[in-house]
Structures are given as C-alpha cells and as structure tokens.
Residue frames as a rotation matrix with the C-alpha (Angstrom) as fourth column:
UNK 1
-0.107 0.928 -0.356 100.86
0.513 0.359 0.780 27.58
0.852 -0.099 -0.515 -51.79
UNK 2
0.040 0.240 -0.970 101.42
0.951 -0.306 -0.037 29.11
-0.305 -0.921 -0.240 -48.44
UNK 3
-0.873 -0.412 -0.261 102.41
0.314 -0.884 0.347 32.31
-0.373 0.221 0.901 -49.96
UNK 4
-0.699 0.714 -0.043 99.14
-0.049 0.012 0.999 32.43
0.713 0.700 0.026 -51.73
UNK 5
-0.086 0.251 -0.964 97.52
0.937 0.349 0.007 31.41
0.339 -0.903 -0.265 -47.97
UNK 6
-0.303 -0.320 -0.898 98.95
0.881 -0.453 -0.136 34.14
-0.363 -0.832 0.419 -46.65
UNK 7
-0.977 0.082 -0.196 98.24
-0.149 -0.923 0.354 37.05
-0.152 0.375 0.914 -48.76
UNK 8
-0.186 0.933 -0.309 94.49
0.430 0.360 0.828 35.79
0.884 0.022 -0.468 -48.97
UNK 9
0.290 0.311 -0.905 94.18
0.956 -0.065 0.285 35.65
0.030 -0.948 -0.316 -44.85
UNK 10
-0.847 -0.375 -0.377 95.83
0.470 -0.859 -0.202 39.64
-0.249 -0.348 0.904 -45.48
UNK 11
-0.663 0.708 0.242 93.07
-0.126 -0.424 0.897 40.62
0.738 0.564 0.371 -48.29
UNK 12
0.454 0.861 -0.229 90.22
0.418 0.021 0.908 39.45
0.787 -0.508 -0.350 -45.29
UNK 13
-0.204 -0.298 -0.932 91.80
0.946 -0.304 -0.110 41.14
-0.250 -0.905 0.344 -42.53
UNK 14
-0.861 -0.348 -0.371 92.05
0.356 -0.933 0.048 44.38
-0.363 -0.091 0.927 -44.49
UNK 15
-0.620 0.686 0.380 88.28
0.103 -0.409 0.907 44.28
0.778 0.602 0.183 -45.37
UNK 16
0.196 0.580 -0.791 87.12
0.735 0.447 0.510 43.19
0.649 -0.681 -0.339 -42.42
UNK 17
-0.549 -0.199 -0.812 88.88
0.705 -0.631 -0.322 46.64
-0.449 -0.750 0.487 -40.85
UNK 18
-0.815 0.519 0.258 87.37
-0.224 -0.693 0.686 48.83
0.534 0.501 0.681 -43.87
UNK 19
-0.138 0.989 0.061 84.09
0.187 -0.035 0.982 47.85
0.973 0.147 -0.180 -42.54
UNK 20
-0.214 -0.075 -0.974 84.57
0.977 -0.011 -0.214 48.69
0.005 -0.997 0.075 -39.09
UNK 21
-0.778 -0.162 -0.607 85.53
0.231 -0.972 -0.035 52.24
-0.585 -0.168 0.794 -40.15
UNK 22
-0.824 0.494 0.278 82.53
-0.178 -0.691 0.700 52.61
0.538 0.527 0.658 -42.51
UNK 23
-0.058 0.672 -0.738 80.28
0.873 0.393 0.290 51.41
0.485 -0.627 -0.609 -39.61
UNK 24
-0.003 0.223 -0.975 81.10
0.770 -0.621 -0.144 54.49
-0.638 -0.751 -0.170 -37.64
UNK 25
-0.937 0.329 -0.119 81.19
-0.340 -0.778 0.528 57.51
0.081 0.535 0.841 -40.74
UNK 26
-0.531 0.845 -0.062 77.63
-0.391 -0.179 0.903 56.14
0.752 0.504 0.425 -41.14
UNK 27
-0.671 0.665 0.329 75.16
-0.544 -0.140 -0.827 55.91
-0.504 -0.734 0.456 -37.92
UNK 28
-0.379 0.890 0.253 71.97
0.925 0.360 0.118 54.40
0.014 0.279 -0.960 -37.64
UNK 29
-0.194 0.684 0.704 69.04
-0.023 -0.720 0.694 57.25
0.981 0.118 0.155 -37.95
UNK 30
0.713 0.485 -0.506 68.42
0.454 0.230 0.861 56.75
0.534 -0.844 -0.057 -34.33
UNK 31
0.021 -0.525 -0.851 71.59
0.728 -0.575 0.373 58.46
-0.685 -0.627 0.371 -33.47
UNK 32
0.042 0.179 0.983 71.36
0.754 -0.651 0.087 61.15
0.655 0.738 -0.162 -35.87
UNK 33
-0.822 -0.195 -0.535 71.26
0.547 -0.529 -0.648 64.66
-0.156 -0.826 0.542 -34.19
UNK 34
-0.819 0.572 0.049 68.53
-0.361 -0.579 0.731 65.62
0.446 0.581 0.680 -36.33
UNK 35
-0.285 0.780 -0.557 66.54
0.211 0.618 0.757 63.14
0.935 0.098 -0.341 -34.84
UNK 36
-0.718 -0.249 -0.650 67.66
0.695 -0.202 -0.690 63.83
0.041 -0.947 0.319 -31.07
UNK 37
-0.801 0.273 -0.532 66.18
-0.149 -0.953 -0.265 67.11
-0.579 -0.133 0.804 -31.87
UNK 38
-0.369 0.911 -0.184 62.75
-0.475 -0.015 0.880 66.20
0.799 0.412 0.439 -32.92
UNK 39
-0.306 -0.124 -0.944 62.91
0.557 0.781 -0.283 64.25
0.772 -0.612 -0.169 -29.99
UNK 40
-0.703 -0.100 -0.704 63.73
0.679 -0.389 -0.623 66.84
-0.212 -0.916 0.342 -27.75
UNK 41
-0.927 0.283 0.244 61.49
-0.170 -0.901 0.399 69.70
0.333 0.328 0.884 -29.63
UNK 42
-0.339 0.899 0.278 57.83
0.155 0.345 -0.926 69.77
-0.928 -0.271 -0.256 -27.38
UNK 43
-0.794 -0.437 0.423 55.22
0.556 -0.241 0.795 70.32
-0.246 0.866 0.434 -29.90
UNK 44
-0.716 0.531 0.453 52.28
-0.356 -0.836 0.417 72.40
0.600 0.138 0.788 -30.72
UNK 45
0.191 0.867 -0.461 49.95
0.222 0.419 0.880 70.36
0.956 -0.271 -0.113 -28.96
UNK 46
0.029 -0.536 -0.844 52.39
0.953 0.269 -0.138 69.86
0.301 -0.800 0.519 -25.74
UNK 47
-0.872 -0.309 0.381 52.44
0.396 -0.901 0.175 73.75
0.289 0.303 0.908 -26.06
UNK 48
-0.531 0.534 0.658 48.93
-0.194 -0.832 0.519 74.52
0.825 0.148 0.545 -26.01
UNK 49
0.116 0.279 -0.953 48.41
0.726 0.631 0.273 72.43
0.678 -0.724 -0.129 -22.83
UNK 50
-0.363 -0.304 -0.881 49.43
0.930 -0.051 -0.365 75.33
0.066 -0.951 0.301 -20.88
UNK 51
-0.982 0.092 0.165 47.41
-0.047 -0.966 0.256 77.91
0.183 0.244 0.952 -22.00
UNK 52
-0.472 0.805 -0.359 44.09
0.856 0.321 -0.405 78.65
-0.211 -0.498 -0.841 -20.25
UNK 53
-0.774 0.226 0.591 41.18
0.202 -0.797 0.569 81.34
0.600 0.560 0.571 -21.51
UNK 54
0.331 0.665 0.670 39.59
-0.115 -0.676 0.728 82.15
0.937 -0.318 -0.147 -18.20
UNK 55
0.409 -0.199 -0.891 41.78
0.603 0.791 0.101 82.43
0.685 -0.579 0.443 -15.72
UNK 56
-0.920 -0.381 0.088 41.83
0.187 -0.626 -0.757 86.22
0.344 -0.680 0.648 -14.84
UNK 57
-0.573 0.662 -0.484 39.31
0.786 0.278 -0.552 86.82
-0.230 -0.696 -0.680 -12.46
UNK 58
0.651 0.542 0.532 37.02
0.560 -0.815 0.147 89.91
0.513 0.202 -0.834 -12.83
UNK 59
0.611 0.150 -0.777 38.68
0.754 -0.410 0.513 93.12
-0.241 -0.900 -0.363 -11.23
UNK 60
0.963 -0.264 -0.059 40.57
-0.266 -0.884 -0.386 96.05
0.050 0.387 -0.921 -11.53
UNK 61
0.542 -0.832 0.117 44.18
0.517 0.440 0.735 96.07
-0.663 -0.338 0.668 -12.87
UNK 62
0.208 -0.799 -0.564 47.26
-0.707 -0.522 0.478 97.43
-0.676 0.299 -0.673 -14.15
UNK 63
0.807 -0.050 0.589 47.86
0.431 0.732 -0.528 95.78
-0.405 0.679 0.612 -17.41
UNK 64
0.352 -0.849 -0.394 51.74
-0.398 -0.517 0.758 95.56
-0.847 -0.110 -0.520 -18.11
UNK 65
0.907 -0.107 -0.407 53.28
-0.295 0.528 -0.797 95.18
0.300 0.843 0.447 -21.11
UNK 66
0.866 -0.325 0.380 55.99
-0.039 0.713 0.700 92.41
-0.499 -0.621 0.604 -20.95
UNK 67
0.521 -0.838 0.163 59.04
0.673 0.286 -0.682 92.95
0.524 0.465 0.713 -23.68
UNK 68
-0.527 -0.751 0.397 60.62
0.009 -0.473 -0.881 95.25
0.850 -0.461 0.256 -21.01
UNK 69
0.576 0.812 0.093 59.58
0.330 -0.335 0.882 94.51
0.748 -0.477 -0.461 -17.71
UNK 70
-0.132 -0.699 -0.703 62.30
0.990 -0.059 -0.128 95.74
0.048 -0.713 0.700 -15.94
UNK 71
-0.846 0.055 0.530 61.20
-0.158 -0.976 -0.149 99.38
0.509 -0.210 0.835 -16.84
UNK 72
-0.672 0.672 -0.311 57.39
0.595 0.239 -0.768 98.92
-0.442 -0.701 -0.560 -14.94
UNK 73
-0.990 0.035 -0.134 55.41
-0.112 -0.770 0.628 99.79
-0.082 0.637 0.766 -17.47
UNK 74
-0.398 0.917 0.016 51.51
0.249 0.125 -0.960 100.11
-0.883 -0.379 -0.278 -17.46
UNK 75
-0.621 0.128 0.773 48.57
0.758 -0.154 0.634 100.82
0.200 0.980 -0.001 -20.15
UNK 76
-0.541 -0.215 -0.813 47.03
0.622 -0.753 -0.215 104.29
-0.566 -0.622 0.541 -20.31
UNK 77
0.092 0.722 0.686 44.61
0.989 -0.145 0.020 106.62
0.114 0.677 -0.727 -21.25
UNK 78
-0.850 -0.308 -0.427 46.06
0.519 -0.630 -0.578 109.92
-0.092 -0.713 0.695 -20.02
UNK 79
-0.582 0.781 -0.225 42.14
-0.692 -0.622 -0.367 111.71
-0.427 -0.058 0.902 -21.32
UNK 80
0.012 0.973 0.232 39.15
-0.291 0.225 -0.930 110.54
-0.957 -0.057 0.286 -22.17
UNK 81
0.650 0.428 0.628 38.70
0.371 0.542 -0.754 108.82
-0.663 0.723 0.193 -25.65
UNK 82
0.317 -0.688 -0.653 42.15
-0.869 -0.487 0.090 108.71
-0.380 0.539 -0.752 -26.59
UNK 83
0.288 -0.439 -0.851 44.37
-0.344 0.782 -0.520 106.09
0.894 0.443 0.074 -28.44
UNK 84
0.854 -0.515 0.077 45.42
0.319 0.634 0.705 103.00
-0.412 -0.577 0.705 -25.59
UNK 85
0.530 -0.839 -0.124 49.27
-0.428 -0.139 -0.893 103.88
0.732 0.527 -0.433 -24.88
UNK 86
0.480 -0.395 -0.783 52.22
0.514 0.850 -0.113 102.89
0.710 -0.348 0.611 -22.61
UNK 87
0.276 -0.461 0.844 53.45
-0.669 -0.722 -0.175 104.99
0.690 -0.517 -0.507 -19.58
UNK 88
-0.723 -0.621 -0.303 55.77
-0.006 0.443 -0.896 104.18
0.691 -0.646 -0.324 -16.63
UNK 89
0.002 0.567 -0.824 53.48
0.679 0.604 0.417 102.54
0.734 -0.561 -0.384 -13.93
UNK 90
-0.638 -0.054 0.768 51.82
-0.496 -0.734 -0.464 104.95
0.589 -0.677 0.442 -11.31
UNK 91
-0.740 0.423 -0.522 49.84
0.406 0.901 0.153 103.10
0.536 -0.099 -0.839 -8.53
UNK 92
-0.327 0.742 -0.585 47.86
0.600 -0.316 -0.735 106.17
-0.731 -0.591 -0.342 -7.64
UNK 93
-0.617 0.245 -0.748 47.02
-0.640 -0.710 0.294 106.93
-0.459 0.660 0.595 -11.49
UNK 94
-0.039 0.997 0.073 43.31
-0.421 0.050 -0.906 106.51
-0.906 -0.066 0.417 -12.03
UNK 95
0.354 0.001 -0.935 44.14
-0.929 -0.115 -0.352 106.37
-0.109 0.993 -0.040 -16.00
UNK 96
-0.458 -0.712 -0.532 46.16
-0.754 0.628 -0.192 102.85
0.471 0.314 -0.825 -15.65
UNK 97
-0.765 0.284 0.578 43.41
-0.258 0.688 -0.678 101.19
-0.591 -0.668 -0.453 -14.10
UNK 98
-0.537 0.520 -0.664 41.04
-0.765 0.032 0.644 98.93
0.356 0.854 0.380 -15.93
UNK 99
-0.205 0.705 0.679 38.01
-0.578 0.472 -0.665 96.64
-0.790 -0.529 0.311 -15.21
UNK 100
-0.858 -0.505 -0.099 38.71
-0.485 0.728 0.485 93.46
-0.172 0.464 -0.869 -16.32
UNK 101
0.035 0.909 0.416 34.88
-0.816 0.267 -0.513 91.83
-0.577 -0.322 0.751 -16.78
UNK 102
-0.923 0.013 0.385 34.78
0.228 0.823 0.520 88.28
-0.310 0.568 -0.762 -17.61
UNK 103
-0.305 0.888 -0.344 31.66
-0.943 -0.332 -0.019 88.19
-0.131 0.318 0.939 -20.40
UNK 104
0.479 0.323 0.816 31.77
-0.203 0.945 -0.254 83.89
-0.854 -0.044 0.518 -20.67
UNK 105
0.959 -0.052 0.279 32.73
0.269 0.481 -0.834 81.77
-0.091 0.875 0.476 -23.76
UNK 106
0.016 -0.996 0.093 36.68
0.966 0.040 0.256 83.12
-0.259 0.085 0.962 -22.66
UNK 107
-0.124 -0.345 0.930 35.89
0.530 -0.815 -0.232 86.69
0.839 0.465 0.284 -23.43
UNK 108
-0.412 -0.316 -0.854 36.59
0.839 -0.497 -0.221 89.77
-0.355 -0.808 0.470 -21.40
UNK 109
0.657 0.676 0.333 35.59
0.685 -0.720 0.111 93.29
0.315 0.156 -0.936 -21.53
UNK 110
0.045 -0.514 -0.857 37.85
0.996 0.093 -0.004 96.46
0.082 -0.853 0.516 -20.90
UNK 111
0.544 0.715 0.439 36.75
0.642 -0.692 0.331 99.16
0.540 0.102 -0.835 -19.36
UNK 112
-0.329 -0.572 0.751 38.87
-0.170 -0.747 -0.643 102.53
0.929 -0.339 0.149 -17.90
UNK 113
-0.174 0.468 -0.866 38.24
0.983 0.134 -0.125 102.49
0.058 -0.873 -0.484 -13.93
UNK 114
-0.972 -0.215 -0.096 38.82
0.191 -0.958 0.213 106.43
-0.138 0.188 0.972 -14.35
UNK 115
-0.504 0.850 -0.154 35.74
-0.851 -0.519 -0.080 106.73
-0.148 0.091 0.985 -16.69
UNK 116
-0.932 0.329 -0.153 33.98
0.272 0.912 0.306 103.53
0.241 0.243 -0.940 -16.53
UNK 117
-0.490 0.649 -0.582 31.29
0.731 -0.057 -0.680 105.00
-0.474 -0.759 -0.446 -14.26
UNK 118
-0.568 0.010 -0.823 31.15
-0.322 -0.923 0.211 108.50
-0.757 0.385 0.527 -16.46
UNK 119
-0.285 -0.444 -0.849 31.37
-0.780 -0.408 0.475 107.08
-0.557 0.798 -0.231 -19.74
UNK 120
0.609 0.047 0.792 32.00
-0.103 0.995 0.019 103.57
-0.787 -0.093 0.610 -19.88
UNK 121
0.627 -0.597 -0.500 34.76
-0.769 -0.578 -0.274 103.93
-0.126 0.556 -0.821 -21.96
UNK 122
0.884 -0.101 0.457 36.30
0.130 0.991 -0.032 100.32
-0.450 0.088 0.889 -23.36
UNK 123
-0.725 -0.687 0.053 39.15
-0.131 0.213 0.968 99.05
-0.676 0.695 -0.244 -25.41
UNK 124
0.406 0.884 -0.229 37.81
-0.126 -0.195 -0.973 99.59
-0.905 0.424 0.032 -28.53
UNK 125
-0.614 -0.630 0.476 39.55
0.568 0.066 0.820 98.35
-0.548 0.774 0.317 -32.16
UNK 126
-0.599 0.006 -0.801 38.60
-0.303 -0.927 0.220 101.52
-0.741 0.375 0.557 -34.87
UNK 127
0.010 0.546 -0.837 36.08
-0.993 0.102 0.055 101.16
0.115 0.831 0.544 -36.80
UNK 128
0.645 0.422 0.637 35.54
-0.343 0.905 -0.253 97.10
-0.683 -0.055 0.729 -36.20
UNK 129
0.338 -0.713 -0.614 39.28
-0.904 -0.427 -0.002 96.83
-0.261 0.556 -0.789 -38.28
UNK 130
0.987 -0.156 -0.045 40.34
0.150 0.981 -0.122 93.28
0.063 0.114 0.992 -39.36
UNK 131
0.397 -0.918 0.016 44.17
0.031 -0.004 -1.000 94.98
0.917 0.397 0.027 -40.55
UNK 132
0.172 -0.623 -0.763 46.95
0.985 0.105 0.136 94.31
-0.005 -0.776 0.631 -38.54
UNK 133
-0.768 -0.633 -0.099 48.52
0.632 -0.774 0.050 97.89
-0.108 -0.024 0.994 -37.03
UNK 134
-0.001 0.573 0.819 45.21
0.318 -0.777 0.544 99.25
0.948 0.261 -0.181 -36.75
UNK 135
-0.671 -0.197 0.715 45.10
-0.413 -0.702 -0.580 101.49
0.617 -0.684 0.389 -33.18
UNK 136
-0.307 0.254 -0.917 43.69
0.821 0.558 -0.121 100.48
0.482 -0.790 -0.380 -30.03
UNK 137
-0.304 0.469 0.829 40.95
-0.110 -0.882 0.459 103.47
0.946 0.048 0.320 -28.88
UNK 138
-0.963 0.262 -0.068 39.87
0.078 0.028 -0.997 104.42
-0.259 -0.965 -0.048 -25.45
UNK 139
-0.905 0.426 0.021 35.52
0.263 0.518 0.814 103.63
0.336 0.742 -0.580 -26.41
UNK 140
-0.250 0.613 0.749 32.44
-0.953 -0.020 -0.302 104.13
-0.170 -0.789 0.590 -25.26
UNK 141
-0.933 -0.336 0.129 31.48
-0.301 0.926 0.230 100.76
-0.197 0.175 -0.965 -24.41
UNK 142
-0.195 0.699 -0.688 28.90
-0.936 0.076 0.343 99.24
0.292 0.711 0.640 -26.91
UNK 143
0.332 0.470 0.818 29.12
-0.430 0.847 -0.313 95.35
-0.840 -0.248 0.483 -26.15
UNK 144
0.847 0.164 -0.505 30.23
-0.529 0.189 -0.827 95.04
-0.040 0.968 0.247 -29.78
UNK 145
0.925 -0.362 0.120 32.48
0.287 0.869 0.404 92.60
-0.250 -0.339 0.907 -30.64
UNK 146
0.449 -0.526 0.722 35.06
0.499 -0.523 -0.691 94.87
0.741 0.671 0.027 -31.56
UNK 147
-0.028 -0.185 0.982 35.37
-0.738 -0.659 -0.145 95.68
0.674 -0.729 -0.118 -27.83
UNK 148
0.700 0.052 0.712 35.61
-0.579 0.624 0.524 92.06
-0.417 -0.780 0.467 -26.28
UNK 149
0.440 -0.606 -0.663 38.57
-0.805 0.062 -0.590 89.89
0.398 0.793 -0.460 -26.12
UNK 150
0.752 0.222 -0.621 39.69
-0.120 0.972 0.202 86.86
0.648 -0.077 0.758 -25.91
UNK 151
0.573 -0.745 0.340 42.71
-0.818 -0.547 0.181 86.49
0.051 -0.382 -0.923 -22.97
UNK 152
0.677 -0.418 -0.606 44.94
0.268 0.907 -0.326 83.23
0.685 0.058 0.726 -23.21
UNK 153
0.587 -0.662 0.467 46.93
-0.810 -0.479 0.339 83.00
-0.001 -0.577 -0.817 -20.11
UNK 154
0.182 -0.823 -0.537 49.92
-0.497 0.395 -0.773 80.77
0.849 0.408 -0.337 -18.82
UNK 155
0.781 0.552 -0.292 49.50
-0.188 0.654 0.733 78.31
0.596 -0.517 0.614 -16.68
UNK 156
0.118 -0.896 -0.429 53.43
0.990 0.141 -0.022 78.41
0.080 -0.422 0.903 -15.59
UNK 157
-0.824 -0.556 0.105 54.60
0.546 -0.830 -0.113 82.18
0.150 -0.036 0.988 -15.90
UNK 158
-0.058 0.878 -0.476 50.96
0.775 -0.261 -0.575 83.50
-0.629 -0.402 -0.665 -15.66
UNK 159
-0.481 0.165 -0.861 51.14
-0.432 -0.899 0.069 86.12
-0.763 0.406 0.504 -18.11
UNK 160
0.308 0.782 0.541 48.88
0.568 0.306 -0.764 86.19
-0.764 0.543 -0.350 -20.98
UNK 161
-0.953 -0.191 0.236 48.09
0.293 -0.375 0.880 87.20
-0.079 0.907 0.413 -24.41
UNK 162
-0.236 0.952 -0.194 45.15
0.173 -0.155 -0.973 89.13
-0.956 -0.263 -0.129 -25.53
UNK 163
-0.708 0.067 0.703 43.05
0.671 0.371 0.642 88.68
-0.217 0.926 -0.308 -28.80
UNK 164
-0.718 0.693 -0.058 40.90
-0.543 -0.611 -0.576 90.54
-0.435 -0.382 0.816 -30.08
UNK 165
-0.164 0.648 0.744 37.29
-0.048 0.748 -0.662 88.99
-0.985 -0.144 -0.091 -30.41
UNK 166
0.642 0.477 -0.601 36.20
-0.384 -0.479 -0.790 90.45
-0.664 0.737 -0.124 -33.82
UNK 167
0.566 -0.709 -0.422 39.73
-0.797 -0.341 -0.498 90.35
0.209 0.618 -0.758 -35.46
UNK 168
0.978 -0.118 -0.172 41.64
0.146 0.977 0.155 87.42
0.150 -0.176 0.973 -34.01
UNK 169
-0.034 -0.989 0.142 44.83
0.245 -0.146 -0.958 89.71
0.969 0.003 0.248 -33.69
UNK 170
0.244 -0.134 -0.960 46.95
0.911 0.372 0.179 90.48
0.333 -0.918 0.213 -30.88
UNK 171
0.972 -0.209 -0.102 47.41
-0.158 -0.915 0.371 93.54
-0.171 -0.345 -0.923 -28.66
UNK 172
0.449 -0.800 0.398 50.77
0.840 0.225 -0.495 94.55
0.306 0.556 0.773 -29.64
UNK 173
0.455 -0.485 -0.747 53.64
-0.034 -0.847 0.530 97.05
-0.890 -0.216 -0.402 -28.24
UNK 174
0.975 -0.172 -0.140 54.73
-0.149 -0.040 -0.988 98.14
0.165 0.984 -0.064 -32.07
UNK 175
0.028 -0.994 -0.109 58.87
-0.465 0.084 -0.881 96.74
0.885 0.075 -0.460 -32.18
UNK 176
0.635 -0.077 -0.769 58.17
0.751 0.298 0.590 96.01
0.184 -0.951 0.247 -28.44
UNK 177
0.009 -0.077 0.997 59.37
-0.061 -0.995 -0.076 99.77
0.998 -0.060 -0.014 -27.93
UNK 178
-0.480 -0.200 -0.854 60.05
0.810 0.274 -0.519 100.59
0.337 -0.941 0.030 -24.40
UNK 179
-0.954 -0.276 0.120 59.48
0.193 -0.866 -0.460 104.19
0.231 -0.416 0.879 -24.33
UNK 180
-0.352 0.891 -0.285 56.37
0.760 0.095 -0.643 105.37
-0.546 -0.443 -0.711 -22.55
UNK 181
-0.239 0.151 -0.959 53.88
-0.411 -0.911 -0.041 107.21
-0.880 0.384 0.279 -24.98
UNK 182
-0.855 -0.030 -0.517 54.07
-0.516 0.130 0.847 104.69
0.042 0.991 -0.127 -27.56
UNK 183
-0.165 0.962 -0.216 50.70
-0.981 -0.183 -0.065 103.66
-0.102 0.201 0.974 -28.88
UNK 184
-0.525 -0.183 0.831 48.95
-0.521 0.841 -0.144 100.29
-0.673 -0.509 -0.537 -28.77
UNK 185
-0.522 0.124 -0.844 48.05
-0.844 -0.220 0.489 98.22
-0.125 0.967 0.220 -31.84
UNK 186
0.883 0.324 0.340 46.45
-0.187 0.906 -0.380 95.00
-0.431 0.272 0.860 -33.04
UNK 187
-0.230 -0.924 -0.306 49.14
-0.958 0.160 0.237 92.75
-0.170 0.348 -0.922 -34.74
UNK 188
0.173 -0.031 -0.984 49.45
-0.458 0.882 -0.108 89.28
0.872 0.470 0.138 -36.72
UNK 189
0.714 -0.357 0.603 50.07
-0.645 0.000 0.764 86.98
-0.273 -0.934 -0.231 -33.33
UNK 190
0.518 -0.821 -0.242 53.76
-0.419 0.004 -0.908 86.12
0.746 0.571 -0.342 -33.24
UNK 191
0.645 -0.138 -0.752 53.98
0.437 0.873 0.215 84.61
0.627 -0.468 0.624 -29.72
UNK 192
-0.271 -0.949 0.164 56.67
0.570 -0.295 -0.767 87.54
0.776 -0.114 0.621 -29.17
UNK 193
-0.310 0.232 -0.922 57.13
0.917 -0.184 -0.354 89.29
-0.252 -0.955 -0.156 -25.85
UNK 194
-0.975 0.207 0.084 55.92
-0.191 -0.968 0.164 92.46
0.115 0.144 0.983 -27.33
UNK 195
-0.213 0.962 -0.171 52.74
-0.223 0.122 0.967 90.63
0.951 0.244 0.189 -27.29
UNK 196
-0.020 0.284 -0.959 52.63
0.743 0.646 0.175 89.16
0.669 -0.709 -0.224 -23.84
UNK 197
-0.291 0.054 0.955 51.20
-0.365 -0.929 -0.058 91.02
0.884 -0.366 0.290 -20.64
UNK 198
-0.841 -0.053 -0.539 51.03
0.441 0.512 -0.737 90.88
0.315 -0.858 -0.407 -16.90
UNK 199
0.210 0.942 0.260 47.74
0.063 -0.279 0.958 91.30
0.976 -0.185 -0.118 -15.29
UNK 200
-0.681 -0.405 -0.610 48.58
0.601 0.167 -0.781 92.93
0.418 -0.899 0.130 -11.73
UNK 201
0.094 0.973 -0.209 45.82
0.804 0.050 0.592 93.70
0.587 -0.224 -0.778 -9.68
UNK 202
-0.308 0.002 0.951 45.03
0.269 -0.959 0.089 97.26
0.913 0.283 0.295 -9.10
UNK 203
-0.677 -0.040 -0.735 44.75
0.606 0.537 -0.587 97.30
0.418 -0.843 -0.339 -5.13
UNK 204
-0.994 -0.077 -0.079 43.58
0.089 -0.983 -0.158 101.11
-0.066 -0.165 0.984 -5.09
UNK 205
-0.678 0.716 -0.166 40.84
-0.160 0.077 0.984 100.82
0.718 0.694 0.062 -6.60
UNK 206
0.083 0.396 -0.915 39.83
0.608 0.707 0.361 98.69
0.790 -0.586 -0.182 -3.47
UNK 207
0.592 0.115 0.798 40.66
-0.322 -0.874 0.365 101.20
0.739 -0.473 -0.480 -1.62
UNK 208
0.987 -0.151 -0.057 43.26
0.134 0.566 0.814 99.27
-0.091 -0.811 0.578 0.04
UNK 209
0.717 -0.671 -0.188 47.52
-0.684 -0.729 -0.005 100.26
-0.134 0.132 -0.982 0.25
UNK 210
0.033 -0.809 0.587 49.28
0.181 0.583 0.792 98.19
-0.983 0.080 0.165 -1.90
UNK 211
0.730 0.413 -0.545 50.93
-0.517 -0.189 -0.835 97.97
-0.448 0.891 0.075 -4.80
UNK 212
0.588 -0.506 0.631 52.63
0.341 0.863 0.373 95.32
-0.734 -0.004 0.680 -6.64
C-alpha cells in the first residue's frame, strides 16, 4: 500500500514539472515579439501628422536634392528651355535660383530667377505626361496644371517632397545618382531620399551676402 502511495505522489510531481516547462516554450501573445513590434511600429496615420503642404514661404531658392547631401548639390537650368538637371551648388549662379510662388490649395509654382522676368520659364512636366520617368523641362510658364505642384514638407527635418499637380508623381533624382548633369524626372512616390529636397533660400537674389 505505501509502495503504491509513493509511486502515485512521484507520477504528480513529475507532471506537475512537465507543465511548468510547457508554460515557458509557449508565451502568452502579449509577449510575442511579433506583437512588441506592432507595438513599437508608428503608423501611417502617426506618419502623416508630420507632414505639412504650405510651409515654404514664397521666395527665391536653391532647391537641393537630398540622397547625397554631403556633395552640395543644387537644381539647374544651365540655358534657357532645357531639361531640369543637377549641378554642384554655386551661390552666385543665376541658373540655380528659382521662385518659389505659393498659388493656394498647397500648390506652388516654379519659376527660373535667371529667366523668370525674360521668359517666365517654369518647371514644366512634357507634354502634361501622367508616366512615371517622364523629364522635367525648363517652360514657359502657362499656369497649367502641368506646371504647379504640390510640396509636402517635414515638420521635424524640414525637407520636403514635391508632387506634381497634374500627375501625382514625384520629382525624382533617377537611382538617386550623385553626379552633377543628371536629369530630373517624375517617379512613382517611394518616400526614398532620391525623392526628398532641401529648400535653402537663395540670399543673392536679395541682393544680400550669404549663402547657406
């Protein structure tokens, strides 16, 4: 009879440890790491809280493209109604200045400072293009929506993105290329620093001696 006791009180000890150890192979869902990390991930909403669509003032600037800004790069018309390209930042070239013009409703206008006055010479998407990868034209400036865009800036880091009205794509440095010369496009938006750009304000213009 005790023998029979005893080997009983063993059989409930040794279940009573199995279940300890399958308590810890198997978590609740609350400790999961998957979950942690939905937790911790912001999301799209929490995201678009920091983006604002009129927050560059009117004026003249140097519009940099951001997936290399350690080289100081600038956009550029080097002549008159050419393709919109990249060149290494000059702060006493006429050709890298642009008049930003708020137009209301979040759009903008850009216009060459160079030939604005001549010409009036805009960003201009070809032909009114919908396709991604379609060039980015130095214009006369019409008013057309093809030639007004939308800017979405950053409420922390201040740089922006720019849309175009017509098309809903983004200015785009093709690969995010560094080299100066290369040619500015429309593009699916992707969020990527080839898209993103610094508006830095174009002191000259003002006739005043600075340059950022």
């Amino acid at each position: 009879m005790k023998t029979r006791t005893f080997f009983s009180l063993l059989l409930l000890l040794v279940a009573a440890v199995s279940c300890k150890k399958e308590e810890r192979v198997f978590p609740s869902d609350s400790q999961t790491p998957s979950s942690t990390s939905k937790m911790a991930s912001p999301s799209v909403d929490q995201l678009k809280i920091d983006i604002g669509y009129n927050l560059i003032p009117s004026g003249v600037y140097f519009i940099q493209p951001m997936a290399h800004p350690e080289l100081d790069l600038a956009l550029d018309a080097p002549t008159d109604g050419v393709i919109i390209q990249q060149d290494s930042r000059n702060c006493t070239n006429w050709n890298q200045m642009w008049y930003v013009t708020y137009l209301g409703n979040g759009y903008y206008s850009i216009t060459g400072y160079l030939h604005s006055q001549s010409y009036g010479k805009s960003f201009d998407v070809r032909n009114g293009s919908l396709a991604p990868g379609v060039k980015i034209q130095h214009y006369t400036y019409r008013g057309t929506l093809n030639q007004q865009w939308r800017i979405g800036t950053s409420i922390s880091t201040g740089l922006s993105t720019i849309y175009g009205r017509q098309s809903g794509l983004a200015l785009d440095v093709p690969y995010g290329y560094g080299t100066p010369g290369v040619q500015i496009q429309q593009f699916t938006p992707n969020n990527g620093s080839n898209q993103t750009w610094k508006f830095t304000r174009a002191c000259q213009a003002y006739g005043e001696t600075c340059c950022f």
